[in-house]
C-alpha positions in Angstrom: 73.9 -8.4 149.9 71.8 -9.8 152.4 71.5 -8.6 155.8 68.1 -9.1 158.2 68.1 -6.5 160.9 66.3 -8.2 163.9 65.7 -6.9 167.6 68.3 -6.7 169.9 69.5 -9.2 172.3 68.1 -10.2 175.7 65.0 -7.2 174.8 61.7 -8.0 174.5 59.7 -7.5 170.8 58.6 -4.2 170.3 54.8 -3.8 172.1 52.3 -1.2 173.0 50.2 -1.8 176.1 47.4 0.2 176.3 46.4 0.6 180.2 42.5 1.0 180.8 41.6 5.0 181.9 42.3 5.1 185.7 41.9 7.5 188.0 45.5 7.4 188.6 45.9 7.7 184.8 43.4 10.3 184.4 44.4 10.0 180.9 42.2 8.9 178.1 45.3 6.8 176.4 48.0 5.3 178.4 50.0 3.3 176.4 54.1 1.5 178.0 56.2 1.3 175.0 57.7 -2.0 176.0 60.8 -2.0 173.7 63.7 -0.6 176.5 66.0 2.3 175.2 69.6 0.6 176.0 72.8 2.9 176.2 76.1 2.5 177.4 77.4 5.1 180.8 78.5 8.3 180.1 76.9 8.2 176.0 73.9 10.5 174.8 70.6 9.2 174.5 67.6 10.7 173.1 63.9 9.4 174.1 61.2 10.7 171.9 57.7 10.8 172.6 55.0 8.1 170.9 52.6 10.2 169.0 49.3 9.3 168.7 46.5 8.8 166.2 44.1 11.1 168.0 46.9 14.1 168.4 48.6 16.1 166.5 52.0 17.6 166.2 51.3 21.1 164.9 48.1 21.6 167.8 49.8 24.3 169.9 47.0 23.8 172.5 48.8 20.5 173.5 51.0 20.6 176.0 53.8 18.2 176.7 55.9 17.3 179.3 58.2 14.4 180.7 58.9 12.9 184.5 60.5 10.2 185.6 58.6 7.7 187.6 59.3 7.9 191.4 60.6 11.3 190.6 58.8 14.6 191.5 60.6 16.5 189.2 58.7 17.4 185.9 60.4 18.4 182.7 58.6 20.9 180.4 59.2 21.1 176.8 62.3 23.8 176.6 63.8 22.7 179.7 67.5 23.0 180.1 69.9 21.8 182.8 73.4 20.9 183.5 72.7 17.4 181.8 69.1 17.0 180.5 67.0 19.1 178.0 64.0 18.9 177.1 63.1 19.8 172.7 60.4 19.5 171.0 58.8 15.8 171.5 62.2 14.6 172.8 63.8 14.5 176.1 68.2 14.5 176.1 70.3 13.1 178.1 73.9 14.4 178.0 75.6 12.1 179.3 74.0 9.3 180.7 74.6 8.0 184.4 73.6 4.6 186.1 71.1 6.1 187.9 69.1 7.4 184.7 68.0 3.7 184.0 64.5 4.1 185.2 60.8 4.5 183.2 60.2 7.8 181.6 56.4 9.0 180.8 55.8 11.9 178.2 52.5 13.3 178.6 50.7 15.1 176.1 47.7 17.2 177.3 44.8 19.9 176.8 41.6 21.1 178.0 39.7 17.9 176.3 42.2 15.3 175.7 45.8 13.2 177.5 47.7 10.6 176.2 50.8 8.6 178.3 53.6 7.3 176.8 55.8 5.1 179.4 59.6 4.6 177.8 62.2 2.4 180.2 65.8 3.4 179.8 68.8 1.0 180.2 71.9 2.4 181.5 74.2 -0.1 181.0 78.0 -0.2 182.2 80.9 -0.7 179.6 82.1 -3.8 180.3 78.5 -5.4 179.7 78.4 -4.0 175.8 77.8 -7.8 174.6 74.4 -7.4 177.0 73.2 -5.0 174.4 74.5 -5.9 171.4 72.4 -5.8 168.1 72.2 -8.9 166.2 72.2 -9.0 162.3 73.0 -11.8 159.5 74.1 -11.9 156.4 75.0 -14.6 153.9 78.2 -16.6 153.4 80.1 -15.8 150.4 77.9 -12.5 149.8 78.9 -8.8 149.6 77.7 -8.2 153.4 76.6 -5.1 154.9 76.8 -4.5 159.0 74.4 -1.0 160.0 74.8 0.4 163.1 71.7 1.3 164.3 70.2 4.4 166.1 72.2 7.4 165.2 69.1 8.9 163.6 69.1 11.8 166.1 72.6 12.3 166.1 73.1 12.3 162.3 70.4 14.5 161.5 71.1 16.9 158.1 75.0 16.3 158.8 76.7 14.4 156.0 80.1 14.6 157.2 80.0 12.2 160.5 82.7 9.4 160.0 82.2 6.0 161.8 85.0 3.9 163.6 84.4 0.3 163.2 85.8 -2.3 165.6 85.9 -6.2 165.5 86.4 -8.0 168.6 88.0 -4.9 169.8 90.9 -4.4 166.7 90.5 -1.7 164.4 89.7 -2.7 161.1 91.8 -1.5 158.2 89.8 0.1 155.5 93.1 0.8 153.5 92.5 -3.3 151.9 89.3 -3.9 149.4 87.7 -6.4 152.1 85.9 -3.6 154.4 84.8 -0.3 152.8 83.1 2.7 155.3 82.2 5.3 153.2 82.4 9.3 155.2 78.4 10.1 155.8 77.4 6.6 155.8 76.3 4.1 158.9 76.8 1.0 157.6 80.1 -1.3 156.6 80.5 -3.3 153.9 82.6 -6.8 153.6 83.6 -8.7 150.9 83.2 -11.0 150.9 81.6 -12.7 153.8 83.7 -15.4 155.1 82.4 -17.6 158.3 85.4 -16.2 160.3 83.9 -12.6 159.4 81.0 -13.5 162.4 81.7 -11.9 165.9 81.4 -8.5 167.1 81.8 -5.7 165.6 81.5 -2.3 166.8 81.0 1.6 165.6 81.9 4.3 167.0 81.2 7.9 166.2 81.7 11.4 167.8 78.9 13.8 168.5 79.4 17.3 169.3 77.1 19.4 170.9 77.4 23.1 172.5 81.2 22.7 172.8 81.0 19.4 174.0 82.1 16.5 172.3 80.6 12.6 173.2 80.8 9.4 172.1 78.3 7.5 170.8 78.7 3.6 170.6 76.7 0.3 169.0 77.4 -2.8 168.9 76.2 -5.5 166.2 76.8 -9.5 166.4 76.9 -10.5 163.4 76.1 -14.0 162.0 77.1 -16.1 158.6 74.5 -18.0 157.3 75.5 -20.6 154.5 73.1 -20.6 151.4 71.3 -23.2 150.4 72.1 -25.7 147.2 70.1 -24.8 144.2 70.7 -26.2 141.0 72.6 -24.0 138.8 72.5 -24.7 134.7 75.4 -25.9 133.8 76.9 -25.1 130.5 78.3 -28.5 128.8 78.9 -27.3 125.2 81.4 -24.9 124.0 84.0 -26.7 126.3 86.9 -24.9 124.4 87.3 -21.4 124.5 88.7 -20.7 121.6 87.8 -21.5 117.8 89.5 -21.4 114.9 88.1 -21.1 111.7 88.9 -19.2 108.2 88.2 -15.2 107.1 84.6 -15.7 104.7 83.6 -19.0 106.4 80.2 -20.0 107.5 80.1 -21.0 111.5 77.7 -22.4 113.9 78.8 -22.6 117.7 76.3 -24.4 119.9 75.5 -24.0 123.3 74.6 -26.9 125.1 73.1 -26.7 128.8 72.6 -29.1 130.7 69.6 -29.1 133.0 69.4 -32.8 134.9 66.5 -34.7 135.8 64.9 -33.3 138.9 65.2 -29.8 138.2 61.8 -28.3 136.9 62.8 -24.8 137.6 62.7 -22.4 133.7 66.1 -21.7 132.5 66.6 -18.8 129.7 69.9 -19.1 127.0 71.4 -16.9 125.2 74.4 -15.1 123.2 76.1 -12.0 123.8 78.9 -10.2 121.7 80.8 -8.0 124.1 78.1 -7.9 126.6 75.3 -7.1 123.8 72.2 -8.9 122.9 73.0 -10.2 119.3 70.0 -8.6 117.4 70.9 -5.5 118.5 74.8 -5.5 117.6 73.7 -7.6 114.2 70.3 -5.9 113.2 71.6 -7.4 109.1 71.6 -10.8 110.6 75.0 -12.0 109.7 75.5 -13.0 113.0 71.7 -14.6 114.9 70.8 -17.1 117.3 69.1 -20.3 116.2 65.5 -21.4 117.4 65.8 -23.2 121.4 66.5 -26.7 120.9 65.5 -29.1 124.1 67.1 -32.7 124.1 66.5 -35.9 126.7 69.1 -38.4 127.4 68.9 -40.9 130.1 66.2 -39.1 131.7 68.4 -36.2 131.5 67.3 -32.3 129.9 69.3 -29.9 128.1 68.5 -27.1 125.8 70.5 -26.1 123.4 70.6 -22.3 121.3 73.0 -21.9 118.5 74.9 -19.3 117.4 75.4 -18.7 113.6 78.0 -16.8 111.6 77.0 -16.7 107.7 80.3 -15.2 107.0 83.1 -14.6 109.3 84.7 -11.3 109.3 88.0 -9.8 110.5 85.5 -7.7 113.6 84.8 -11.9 114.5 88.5 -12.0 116.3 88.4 -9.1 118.2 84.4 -9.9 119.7 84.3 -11.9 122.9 80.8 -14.1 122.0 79.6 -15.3 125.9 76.9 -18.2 126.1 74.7 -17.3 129.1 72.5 -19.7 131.1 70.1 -18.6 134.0 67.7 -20.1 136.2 66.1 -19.1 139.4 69.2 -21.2 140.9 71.7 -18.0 139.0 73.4 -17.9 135.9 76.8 -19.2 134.4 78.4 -17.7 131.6 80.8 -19.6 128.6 82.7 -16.9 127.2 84.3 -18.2 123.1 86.6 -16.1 120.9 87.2 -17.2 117.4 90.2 -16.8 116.3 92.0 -16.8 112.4 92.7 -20.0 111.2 96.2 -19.7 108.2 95.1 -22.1 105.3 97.8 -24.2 104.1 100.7 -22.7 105.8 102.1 -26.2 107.8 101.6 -28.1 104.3 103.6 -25.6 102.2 106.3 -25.5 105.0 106.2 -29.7 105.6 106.8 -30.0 101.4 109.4 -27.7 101.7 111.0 -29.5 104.0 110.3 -32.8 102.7 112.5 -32.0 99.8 115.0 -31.0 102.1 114.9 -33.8 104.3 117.1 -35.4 101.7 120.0 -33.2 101.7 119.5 -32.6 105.7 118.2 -34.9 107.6 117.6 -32.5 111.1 115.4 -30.5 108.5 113.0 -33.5 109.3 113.1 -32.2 113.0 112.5 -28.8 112.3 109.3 -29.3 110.6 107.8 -31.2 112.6 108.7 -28.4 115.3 107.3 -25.8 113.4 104.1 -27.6 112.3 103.3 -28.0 116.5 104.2 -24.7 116.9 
């Protein structure tokens, strides 16, 4: 499965300014982390604070503290109000209003050092969720996988969050085998991909907190991308899938792959019985591969590996013997199954009836039946 997580719409590339040591500042690092925070009204949102090189977590001298700019209020670590709290090197907001959008600058400070860090938060209203959606790819044809992205502070160490997922606002049914959303998981998986699988799809999921339940909400766009042609081996030889032959006979089935002209690329052959390498389920030998045999016709390259029976056995019929060819292009696979061959059975039934024919002539019709049968 492929799927490349890139940034999110209409937002710039993540980028750290660092702003020269102002008076203003009065801060040996000042840094704007110029990737917004986007969240739709009335959701939680959680902006943590940059740490830096030259600080460090555990030193309790450090003191830190967040403000919004234009605002005079400050908020300390372990500050709690009606909708915003303040924990650890993160500042909550629960629930978001429109007027939250703004820049928010954690400041971490002691006697001999101060570091900035300048967030911007994005309240956005509902009916502009396509504003802020996150776009992600994944191939045509493939076993595709949609994440929805930042729940990391919501998820924590709980393993039993479920996910709602959404296209183009219908609720997918996980009840068929094309989408799958496993309980304490944050992605969805399709399968497979289909161009008519690209659009919007969004997750939903419930977070509880104090008593207080919220919903969180993403949004991905999602886009098909067709792979390209690569050249494949193609297996020309055994064309039939089934082969007779007698109990205590010697056999040889070869496998022919054809590899064309302008293909340079290495391609590996081989046999398996039931999904096993041959030398290891005939380590006697009565059953072994022949040496790689490479052939040029018309400008044309194949390679060829046998298989060789010394002596057929009744285990023969019930082994399914696959031919498998692989490139960097993939693989293809020729599955054969020998099969018991009667001696002599039509012959002793056709003189049978050839003595019979005589006497009744529809005898004549019957044996030719049974003999196609």
């Amino acid at each position: 499965m492929c799927i490349f997580s890139v940034n999110m719409l209409n937002i710039s590339a993540f980028r750290i300014h660092r702003v020269e040591n102002t008076g203003e500042n009065n801060c040996q690092d000042y840094t704007i982390y110029s990737w917004p925070t986007f969240v739709l009204e009335g959701e939680p949102t959680v902006l943590k604070c940059l740490q830096f090189k030259n600080t460090n977590p555990f030193d309790l001298s450090l003191n830190l503290t967040w403000e919004k700019k234009d605002s005079s209020g400050i908020i300390p670590i372990g500050f709690k109000g009606p909708r915003i709290m303040s924990q650890g090197d993160a500042v909550w907001l629960l629930p978001t209003i429109l007027q939250d959008s703004g820049e928010y600058i954690c400041t971490q400070r002691n006697s001999s050092y101060c570091a900035k860090v300048s967030i911007h938060l994005k309240v956005v209203k509902r009916n502009e969720t396509n504003n802020i959606s996150y776009p992600q790819k994944a191939f045509l044809l493939s076993s595709g996988k949609i994440v929805c992205p930042n729940l990391e502070n919501f998820i924590q160490n709980n393993t039993n969050y479920e996910l709602k997922w959404y296209k183009d606002s219908t609720r997918l049914n996980m009840d068929n085998k094309k989408f799958t959303a496993l309980e304490g998981t944050n992605y969805l998986l399709i399968n497979p991909i289909l161009m008519h699988d690209s659009g919007y799809y969004t997750c939903e999921m419930t977070f509880a907190f104090e008593k207080e339940q919220y919903n969180i909400t993403r949004i991905v766009q999602l886009q098909i991308l067709e792979k390209k042609e690569k050249n494949i081996p193609l297996i020309a030889n055994p064309n039939e899938r089934i082969t007779s032959v007698a109990l205590g006979s010697h056999l040889t089935i070869p496998c022919r792959v054809f590899i064309g002209a302008n293909n340079h690329s290495d391609v590996d052959v081989w046999w398996l019985a039931n999904n096993s390498y041959i030398q290891t389920i005939y380590p006697d030998g009565r059953v072994k591969e022949g040496e790689t045999g490479q052939f040029v016709e018309n400008n044309n390259r194949s390679i060829e590996v046998e298989l060789i029976f010394d002596s057929i056995t009744e285990a023969d019929f019930h082994t399914d013997f696959r031919c498998v060819a692989q490139n960097v292009g993939g693989s293809r696979i020729q599955t054969v199954t020998v099969k018991e061959k009667k001696k002599g059975l039509c012959n002793n039934y056709a003189y049978y009836h050839l003595f019979l024919i005589i006497i009744f002539p529809m005898t004549l019709i019957m044996a030719i039946h049974f003999c196609i049968l």
